[in-house]
HTML snippet that shows the backbone in 3Dmol.js (N, CA, C, O; Angstrom):
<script src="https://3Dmol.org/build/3Dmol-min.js"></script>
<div id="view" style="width:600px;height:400px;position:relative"></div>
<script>
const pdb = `
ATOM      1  N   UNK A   1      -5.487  11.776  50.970  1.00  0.00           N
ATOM      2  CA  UNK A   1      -4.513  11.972  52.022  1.00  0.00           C
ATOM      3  C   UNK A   1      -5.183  12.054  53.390  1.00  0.00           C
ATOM      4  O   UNK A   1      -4.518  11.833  54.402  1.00  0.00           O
ATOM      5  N   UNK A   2      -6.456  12.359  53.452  1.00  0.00           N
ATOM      6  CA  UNK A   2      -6.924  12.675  54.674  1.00  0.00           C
ATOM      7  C   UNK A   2      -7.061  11.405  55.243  1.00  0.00           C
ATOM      8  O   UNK A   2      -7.196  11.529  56.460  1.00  0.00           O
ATOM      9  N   UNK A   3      -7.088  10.012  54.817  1.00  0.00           N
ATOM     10  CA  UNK A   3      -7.969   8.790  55.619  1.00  0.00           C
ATOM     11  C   UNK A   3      -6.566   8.596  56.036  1.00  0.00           C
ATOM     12  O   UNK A   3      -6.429   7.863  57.015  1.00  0.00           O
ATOM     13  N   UNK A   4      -5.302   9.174  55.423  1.00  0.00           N
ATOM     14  CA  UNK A   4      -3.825   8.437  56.132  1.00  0.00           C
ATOM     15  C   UNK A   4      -3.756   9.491  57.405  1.00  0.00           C
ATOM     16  O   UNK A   4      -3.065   9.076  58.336  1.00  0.00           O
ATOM     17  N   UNK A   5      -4.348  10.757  57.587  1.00  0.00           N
ATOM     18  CA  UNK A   5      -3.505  11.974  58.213  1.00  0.00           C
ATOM     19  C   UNK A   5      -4.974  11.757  59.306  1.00  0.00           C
ATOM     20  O   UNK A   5      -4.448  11.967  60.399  1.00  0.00           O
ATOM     21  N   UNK A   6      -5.814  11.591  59.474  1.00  0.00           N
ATOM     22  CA  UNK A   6      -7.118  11.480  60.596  1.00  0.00           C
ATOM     23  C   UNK A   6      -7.604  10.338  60.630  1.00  0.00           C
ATOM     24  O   UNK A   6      -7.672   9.722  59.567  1.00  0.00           O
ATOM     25  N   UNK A   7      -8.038   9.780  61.744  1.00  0.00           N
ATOM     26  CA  UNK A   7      -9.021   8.718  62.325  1.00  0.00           C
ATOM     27  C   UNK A   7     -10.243   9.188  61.884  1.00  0.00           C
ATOM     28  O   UNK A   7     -10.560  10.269  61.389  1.00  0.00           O
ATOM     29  N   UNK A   8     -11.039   7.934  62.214  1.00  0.00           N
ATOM     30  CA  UNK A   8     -12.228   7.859  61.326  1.00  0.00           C
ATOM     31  C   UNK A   8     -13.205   9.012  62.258  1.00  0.00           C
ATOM     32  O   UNK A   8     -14.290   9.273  61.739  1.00  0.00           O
ATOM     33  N   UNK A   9     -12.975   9.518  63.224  1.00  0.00           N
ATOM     34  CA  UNK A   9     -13.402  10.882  64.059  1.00  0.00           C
ATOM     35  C   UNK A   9     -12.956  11.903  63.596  1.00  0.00           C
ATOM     36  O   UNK A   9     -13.259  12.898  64.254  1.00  0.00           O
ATOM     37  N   UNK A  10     -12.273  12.103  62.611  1.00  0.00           N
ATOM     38  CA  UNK A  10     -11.617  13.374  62.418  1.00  0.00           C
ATOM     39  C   UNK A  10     -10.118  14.022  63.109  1.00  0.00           C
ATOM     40  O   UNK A  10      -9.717  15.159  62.862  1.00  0.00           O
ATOM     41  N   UNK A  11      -9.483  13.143  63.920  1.00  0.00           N
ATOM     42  CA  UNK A  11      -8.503  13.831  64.640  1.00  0.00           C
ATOM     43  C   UNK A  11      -7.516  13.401  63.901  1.00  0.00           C
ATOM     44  O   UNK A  11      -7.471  12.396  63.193  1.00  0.00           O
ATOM     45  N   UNK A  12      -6.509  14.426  64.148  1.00  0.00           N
ATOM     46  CA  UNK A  12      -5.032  14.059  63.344  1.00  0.00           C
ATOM     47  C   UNK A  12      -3.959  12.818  63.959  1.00  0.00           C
ATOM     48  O   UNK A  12      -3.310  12.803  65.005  1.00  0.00           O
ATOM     49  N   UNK A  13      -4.024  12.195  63.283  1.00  0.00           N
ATOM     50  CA  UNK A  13      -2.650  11.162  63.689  1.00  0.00           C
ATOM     51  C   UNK A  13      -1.203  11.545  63.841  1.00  0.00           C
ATOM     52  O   UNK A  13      -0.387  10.712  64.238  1.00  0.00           O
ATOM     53  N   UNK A  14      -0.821  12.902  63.506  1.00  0.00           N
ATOM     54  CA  UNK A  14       0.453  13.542  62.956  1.00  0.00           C
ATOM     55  C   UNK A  14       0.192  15.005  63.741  1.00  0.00           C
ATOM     56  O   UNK A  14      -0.899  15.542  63.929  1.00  0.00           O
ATOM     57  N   UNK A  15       1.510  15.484  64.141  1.00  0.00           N
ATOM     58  CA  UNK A  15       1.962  16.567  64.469  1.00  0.00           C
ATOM     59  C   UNK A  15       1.527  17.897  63.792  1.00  0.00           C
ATOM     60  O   UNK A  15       1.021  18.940  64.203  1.00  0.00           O
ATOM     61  N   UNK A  16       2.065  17.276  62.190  1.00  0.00           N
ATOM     62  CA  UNK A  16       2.087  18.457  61.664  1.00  0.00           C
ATOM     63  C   UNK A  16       1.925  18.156  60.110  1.00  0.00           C
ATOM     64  O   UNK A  16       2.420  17.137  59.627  1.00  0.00           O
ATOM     65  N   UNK A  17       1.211  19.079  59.338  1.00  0.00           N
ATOM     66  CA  UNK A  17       1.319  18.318  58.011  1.00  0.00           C
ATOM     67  C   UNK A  17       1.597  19.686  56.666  1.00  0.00           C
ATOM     68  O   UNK A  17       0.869  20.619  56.329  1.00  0.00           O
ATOM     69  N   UNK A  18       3.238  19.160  56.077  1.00  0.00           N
ATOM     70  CA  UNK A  18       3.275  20.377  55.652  1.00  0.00           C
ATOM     71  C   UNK A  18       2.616  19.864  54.251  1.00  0.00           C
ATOM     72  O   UNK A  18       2.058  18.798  53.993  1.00  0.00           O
ATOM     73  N   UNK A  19       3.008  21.554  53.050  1.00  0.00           N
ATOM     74  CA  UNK A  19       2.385  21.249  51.997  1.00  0.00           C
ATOM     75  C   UNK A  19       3.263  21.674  50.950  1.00  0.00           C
ATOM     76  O   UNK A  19       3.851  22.695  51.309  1.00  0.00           O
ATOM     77  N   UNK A  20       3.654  21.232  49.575  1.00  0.00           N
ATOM     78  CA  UNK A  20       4.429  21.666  48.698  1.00  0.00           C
ATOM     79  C   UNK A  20       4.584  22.691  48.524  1.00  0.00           C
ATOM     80  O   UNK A  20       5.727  23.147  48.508  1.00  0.00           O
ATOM     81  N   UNK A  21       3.447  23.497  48.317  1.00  0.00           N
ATOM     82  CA  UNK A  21       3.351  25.102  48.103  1.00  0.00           C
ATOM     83  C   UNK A  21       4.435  25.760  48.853  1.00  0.00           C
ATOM     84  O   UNK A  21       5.053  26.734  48.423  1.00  0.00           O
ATOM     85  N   UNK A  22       4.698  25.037  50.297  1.00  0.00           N
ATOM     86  CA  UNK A  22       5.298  26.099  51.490  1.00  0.00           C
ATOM     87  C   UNK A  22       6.765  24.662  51.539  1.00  0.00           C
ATOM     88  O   UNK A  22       7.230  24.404  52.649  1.00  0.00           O
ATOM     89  N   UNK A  23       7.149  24.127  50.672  1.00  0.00           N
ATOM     90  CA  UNK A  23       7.974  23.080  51.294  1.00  0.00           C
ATOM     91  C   UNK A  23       9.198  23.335  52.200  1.00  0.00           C
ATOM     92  O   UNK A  23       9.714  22.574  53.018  1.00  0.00           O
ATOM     93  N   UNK A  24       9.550  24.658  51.834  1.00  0.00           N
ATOM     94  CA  UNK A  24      10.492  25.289  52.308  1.00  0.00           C
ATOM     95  C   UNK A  24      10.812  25.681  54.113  1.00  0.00           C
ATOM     96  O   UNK A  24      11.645  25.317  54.943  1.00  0.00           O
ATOM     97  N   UNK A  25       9.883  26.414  54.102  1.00  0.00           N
ATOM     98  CA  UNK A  25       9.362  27.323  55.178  1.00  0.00           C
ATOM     99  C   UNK A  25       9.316  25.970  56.073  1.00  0.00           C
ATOM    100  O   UNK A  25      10.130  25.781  56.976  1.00  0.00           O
ATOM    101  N   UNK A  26       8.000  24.780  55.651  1.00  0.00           N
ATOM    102  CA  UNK A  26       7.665  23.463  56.279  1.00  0.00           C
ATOM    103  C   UNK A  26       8.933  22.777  56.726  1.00  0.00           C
ATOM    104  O   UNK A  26       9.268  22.641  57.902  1.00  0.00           O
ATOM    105  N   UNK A  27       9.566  22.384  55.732  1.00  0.00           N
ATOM    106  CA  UNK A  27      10.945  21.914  56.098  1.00  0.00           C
ATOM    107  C   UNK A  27      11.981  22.776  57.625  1.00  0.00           C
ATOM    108  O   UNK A  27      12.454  22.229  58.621  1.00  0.00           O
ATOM    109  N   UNK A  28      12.004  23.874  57.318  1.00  0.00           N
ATOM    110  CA  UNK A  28      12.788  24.184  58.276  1.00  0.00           C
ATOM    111  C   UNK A  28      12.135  24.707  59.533  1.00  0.00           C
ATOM    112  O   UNK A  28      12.826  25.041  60.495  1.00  0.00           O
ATOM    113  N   UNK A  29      10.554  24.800  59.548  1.00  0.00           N
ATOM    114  CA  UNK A  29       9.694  24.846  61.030  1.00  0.00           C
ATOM    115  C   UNK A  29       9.946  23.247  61.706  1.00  0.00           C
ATOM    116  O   UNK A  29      10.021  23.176  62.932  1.00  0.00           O
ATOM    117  N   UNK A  30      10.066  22.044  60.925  1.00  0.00           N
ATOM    118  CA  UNK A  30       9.977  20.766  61.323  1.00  0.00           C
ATOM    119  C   UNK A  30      11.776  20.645  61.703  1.00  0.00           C
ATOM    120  O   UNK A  30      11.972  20.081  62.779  1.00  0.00           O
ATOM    121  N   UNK A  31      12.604  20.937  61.223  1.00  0.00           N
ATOM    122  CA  UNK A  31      13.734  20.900  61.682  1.00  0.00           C
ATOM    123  C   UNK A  31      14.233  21.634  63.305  1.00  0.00           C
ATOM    124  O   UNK A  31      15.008  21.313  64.207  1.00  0.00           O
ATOM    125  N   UNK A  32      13.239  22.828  63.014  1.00  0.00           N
ATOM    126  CA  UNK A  32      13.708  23.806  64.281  1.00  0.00           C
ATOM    127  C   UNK A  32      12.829  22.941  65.301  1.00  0.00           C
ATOM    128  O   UNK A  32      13.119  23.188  66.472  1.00  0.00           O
ATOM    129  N   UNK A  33      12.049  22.201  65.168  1.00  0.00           N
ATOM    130  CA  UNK A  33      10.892  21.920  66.416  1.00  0.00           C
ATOM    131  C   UNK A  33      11.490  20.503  66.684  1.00  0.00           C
ATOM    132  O   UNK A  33      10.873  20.022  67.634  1.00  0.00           O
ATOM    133  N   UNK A  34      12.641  19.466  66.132  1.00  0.00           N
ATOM    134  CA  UNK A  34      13.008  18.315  66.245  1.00  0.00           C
ATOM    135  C   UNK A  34      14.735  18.976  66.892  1.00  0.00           C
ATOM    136  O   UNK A  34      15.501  18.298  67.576  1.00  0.00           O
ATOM    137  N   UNK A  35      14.925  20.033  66.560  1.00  0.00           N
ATOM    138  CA  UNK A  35      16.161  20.670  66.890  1.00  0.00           C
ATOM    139  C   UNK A  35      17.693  20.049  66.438  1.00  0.00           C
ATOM    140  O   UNK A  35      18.643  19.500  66.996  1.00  0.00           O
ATOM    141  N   UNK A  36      17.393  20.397  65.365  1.00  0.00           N
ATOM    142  CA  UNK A  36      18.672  19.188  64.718  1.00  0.00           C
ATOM    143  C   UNK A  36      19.458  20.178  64.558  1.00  0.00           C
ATOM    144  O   UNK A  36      19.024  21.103  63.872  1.00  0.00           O
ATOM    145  N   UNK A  37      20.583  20.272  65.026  1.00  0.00           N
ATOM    146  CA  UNK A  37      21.193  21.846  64.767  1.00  0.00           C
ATOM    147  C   UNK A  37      22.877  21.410  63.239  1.00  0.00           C
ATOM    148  O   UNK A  37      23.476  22.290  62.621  1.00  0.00           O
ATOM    149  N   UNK A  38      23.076  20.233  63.142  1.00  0.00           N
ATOM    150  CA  UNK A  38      23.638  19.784  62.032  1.00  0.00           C
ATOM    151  C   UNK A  38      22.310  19.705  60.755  1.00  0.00           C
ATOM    152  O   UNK A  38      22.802  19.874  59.639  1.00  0.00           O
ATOM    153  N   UNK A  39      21.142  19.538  60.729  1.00  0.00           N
ATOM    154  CA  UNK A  39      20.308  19.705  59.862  1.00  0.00           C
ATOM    155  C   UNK A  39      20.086  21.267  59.668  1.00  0.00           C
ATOM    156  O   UNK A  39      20.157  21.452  58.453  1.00  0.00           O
ATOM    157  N   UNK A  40      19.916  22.137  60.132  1.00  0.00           N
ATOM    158  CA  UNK A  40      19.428  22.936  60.352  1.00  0.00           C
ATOM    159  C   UNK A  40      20.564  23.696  59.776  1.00  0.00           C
ATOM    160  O   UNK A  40      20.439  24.329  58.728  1.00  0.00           O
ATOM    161  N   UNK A  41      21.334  23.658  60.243  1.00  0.00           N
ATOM    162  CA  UNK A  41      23.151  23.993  59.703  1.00  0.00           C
ATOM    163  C   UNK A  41      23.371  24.202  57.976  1.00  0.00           C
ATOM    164  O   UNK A  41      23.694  25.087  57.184  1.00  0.00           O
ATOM    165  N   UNK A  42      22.979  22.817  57.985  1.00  0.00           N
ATOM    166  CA  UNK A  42      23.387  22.550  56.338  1.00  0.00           C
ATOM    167  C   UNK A  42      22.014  23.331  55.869  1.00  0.00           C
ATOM    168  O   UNK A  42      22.201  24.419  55.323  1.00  0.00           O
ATOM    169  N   UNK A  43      20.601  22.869  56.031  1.00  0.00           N
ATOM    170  CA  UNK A  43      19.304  23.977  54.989  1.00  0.00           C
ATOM    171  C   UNK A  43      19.939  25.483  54.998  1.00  0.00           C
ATOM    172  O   UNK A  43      20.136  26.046  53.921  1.00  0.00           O
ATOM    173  N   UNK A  44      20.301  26.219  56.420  1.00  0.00           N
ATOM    174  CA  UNK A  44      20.290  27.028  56.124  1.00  0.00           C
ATOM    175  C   UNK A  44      21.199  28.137  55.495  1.00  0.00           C
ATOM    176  O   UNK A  44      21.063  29.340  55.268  1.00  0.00           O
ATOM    177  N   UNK A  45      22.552  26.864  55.245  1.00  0.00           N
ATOM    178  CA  UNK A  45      23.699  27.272  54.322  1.00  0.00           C
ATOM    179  C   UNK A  45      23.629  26.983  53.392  1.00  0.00           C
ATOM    180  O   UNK A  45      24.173  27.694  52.546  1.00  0.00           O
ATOM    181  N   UNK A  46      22.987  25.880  53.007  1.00  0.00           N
ATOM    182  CA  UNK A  46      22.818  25.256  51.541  1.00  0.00           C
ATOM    183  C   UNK A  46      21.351  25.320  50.806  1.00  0.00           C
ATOM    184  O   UNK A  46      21.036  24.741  49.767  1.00  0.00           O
ATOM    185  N   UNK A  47      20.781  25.921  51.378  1.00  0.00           N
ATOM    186  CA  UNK A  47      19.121  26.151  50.963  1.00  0.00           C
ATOM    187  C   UNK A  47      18.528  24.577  50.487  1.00  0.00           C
ATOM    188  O   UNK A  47      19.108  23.492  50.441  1.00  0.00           O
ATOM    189  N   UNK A  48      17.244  24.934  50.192  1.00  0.00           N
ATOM    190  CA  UNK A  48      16.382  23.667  49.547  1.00  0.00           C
ATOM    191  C   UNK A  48      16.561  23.369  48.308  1.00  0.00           C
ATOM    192  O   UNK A  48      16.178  24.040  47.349  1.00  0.00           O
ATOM    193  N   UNK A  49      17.344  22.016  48.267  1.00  0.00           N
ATOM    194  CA  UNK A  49      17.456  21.360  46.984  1.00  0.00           C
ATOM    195  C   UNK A  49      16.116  20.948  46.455  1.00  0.00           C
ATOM    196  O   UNK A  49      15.297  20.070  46.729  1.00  0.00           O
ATOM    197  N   UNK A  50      16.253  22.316  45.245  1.00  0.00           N
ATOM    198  CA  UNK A  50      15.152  21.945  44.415  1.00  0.00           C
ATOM    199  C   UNK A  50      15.253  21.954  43.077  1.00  0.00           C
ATOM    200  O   UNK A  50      16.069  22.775  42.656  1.00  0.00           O
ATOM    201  N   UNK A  51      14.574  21.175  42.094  1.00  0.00           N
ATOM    202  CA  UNK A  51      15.072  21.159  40.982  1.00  0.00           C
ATOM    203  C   UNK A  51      13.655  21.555  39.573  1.00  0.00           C
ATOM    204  O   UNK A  51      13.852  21.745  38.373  1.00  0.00           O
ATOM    205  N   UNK A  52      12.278  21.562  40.355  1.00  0.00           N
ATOM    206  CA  UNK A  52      11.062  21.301  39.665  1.00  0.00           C
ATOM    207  C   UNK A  52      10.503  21.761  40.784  1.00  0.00           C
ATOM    208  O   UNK A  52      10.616  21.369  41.946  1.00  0.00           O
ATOM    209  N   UNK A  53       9.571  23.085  40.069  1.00  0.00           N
ATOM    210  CA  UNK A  53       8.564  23.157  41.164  1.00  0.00           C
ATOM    211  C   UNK A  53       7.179  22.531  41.087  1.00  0.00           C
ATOM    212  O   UNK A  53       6.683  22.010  40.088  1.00  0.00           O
ATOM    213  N   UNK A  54       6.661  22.651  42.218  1.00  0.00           N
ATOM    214  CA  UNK A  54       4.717  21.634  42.259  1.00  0.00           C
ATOM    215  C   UNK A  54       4.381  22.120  40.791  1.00  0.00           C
ATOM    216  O   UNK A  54       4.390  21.442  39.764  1.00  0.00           O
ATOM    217  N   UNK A  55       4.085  23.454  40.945  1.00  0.00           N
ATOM    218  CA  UNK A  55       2.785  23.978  39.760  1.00  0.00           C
ATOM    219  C   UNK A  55       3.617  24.894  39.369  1.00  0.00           C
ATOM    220  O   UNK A  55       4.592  25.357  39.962  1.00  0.00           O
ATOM    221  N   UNK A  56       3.017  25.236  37.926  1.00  0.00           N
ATOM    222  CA  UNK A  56       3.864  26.282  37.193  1.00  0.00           C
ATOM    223  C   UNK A  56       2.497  26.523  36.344  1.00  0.00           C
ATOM    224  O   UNK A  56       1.446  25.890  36.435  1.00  0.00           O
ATOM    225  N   UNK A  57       2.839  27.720  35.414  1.00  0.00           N
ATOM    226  CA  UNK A  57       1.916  28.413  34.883  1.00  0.00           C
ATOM    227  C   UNK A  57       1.204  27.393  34.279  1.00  0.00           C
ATOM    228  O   UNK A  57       0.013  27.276  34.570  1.00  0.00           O
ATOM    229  N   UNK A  58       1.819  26.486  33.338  1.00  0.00           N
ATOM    230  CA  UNK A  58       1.011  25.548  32.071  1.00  0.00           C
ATOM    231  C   UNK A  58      -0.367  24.784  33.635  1.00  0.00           C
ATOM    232  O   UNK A  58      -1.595  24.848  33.576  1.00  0.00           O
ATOM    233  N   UNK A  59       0.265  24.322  34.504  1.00  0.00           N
ATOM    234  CA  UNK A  59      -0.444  23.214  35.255  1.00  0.00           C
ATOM    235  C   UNK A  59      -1.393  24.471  35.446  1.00  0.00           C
ATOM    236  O   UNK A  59      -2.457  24.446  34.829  1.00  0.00           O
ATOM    237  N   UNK A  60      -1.155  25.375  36.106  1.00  0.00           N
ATOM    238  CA  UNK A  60      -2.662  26.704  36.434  1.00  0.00           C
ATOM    239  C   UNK A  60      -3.403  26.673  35.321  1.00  0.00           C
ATOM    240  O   UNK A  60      -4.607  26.456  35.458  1.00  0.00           O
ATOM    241  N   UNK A  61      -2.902  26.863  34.103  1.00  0.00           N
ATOM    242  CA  UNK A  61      -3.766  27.028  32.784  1.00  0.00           C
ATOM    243  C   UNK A  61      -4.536  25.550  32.702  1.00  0.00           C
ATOM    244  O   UNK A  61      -5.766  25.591  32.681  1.00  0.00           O
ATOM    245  N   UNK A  62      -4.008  24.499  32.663  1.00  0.00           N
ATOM    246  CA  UNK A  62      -4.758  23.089  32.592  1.00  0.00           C
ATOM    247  C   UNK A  62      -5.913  23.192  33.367  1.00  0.00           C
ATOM    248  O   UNK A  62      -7.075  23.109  32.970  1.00  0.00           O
ATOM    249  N   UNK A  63      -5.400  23.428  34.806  1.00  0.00           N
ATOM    250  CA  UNK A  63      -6.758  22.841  35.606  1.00  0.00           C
ATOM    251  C   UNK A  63      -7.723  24.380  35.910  1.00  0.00           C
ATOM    252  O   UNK A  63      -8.555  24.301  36.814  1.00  0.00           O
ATOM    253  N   UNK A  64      -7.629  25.376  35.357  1.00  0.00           N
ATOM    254  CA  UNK A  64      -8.450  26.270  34.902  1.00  0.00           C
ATOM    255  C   UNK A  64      -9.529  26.307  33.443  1.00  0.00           C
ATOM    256  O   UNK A  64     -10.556  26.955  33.238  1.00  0.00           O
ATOM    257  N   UNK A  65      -8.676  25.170  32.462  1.00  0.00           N
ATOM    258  CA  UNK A  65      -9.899  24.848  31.492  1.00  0.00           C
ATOM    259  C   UNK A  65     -10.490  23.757  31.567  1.00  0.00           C
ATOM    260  O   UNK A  65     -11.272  23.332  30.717  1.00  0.00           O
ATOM    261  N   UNK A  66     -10.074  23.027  32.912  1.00  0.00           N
ATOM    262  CA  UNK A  66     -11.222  21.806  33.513  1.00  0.00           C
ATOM    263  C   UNK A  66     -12.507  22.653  33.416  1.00  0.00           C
ATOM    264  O   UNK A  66     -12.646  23.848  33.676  1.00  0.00           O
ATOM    265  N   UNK A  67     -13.691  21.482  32.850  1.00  0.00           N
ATOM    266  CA  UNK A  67     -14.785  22.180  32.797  1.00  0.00           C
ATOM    267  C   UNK A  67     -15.436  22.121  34.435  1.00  0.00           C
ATOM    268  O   UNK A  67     -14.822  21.351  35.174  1.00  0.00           O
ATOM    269  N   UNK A  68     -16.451  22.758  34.973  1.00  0.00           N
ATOM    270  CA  UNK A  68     -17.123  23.185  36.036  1.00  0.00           C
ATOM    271  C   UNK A  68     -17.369  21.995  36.703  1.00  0.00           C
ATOM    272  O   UNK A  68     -16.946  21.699  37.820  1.00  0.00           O
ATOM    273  N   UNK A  69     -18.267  21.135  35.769  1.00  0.00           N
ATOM    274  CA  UNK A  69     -18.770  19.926  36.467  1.00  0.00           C
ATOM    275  C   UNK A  69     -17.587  18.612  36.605  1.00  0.00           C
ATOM    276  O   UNK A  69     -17.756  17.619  37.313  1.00  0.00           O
ATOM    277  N   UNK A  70     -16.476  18.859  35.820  1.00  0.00           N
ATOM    278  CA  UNK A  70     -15.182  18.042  36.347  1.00  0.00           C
ATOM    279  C   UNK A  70     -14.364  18.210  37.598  1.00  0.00           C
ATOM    280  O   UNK A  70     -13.797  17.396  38.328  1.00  0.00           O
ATOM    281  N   UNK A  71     -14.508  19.830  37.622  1.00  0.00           N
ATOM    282  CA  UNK A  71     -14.394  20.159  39.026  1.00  0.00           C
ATOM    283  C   UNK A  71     -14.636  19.630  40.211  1.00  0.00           C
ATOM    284  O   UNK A  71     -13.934  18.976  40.981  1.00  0.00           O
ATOM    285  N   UNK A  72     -16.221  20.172  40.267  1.00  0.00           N
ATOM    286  CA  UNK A  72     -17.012  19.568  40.611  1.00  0.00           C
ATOM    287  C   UNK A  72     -16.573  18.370  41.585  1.00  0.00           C
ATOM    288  O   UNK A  72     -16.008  18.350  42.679  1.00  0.00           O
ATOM    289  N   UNK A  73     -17.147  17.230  40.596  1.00  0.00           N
ATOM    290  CA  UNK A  73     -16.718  16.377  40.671  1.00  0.00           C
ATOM    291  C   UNK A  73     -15.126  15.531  41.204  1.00  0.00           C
ATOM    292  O   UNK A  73     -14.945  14.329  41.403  1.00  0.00           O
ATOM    293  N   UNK A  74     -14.359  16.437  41.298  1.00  0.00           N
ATOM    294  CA  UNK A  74     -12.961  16.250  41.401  1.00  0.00           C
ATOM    295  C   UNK A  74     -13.288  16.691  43.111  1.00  0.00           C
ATOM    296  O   UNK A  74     -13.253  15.805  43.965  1.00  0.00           O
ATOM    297  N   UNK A  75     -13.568  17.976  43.445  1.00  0.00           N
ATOM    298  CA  UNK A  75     -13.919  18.156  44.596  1.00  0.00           C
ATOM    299  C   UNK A  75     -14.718  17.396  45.690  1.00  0.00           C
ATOM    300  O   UNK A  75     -14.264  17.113  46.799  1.00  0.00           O
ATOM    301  N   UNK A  76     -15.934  17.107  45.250  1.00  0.00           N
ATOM    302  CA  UNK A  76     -16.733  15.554  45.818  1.00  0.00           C
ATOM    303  C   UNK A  76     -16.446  14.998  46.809  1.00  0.00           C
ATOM    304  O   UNK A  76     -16.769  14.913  47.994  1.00  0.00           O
ATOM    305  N   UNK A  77     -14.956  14.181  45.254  1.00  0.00           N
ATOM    306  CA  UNK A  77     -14.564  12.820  45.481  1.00  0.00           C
ATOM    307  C   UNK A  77     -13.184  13.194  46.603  1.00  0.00           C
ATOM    308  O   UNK A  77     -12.883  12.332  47.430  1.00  0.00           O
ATOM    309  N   UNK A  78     -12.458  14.416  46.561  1.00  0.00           N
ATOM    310  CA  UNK A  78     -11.837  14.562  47.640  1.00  0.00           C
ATOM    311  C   UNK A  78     -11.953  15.757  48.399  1.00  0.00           C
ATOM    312  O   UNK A  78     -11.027  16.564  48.489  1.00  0.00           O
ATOM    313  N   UNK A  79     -13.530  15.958  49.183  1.00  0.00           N
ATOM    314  CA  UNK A  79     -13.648  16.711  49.885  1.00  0.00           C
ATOM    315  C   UNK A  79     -13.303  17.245  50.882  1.00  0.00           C
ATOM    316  O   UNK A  79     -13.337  18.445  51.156  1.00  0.00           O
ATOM    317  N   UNK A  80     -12.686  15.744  51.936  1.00  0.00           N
ATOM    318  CA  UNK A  80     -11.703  16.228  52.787  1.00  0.00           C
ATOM    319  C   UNK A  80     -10.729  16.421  53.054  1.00  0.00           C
ATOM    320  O   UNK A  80     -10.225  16.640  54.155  1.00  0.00           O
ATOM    321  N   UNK A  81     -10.053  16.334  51.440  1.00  0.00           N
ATOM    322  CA  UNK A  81      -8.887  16.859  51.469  1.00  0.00           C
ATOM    323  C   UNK A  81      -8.950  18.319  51.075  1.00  0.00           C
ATOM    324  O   UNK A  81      -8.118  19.139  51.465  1.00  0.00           O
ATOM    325  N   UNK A  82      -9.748  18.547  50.457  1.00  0.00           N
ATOM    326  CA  UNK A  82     -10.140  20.144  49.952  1.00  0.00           C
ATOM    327  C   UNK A  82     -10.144  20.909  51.750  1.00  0.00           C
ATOM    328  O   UNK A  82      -9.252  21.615  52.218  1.00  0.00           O
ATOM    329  N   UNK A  83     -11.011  20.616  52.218  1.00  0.00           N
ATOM    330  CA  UNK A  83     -11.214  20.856  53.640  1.00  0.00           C
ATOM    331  C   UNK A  83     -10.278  21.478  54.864  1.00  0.00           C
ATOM    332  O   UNK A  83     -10.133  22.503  55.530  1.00  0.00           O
ATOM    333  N   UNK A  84      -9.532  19.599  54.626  1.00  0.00           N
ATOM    334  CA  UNK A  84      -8.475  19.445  55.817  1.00  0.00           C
ATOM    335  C   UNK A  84      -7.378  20.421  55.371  1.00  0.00           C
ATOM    336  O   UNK A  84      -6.628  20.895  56.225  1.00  0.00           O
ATOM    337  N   UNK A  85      -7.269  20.693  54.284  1.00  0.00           N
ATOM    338  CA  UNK A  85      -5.502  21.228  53.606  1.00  0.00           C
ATOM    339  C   UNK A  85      -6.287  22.590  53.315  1.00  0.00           C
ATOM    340  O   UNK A  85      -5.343  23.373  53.221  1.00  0.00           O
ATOM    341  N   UNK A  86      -6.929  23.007  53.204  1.00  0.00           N
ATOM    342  CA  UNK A  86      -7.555  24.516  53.214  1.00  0.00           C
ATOM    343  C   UNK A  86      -6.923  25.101  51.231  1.00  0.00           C
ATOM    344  O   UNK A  86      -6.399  26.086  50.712  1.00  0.00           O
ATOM    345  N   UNK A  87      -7.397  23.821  50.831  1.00  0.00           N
ATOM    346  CA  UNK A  87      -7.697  24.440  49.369  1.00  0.00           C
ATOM    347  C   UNK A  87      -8.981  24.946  48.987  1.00  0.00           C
ATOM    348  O   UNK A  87      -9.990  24.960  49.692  1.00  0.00           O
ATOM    349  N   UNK A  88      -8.837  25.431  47.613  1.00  0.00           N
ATOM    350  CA  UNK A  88     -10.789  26.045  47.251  1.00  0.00           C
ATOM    351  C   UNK A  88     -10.625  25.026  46.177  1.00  0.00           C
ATOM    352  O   UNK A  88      -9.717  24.274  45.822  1.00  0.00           O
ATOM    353  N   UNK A  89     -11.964  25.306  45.755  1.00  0.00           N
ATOM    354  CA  UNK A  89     -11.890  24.749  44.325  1.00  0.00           C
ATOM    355  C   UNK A  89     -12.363  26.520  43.336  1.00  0.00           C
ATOM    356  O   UNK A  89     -13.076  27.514  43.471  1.00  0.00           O
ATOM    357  N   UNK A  90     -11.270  25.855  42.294  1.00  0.00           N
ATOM    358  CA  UNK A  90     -11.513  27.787  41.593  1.00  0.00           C
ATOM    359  C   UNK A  90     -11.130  26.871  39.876  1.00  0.00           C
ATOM    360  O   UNK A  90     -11.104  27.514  38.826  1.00  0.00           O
TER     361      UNK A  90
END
`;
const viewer = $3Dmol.createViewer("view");
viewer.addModel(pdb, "pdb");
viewer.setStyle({}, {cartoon: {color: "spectrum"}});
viewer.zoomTo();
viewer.render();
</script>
């Protein structure tokens, strides 16, 4: 995600970049800052249609018995996304 969201200097191409974890919260900071007050209307009467969340316990348990060096490795290969999005690797 990072080679779509920064130039090859590092700067962001985009405003703002939300993240699933927070889709919620993201959604309606990007509504209030575009000022859609019929958008804004309906989220905050009708909440976030959601039906499936990102991660749930089984997905935590999966990528917790990834072994070390798959990790690892998983990290590496997307370091600046680990970075830019302020994940760890755990």
């Amino acid at each position: 995600q990072y080679n779509f969201l920064f130039t090859n200097r590092g700067c962001p191409v985009v405003d703002f970049v939300g993240q699933l974890e927070n889709v919620e919260d993201d959604v309606r900071y990007i509504l209030y800052r575009i000022g859609e007050p019929q958008l804004i209307s309906y989220f905050e009467t009708s909440g976030f249609p959601t039906t499936n969340k990102a991660r749930n316990a089984s997905t935590d348990e999966k990528l917790r018995k990834l072994p070390r060096d798959v990790k690892e490795a998983i990290y590496q290969q997307y370091e600046n996304d680990f970075t830019a999005f302020g994940y760890k690797l755990s």
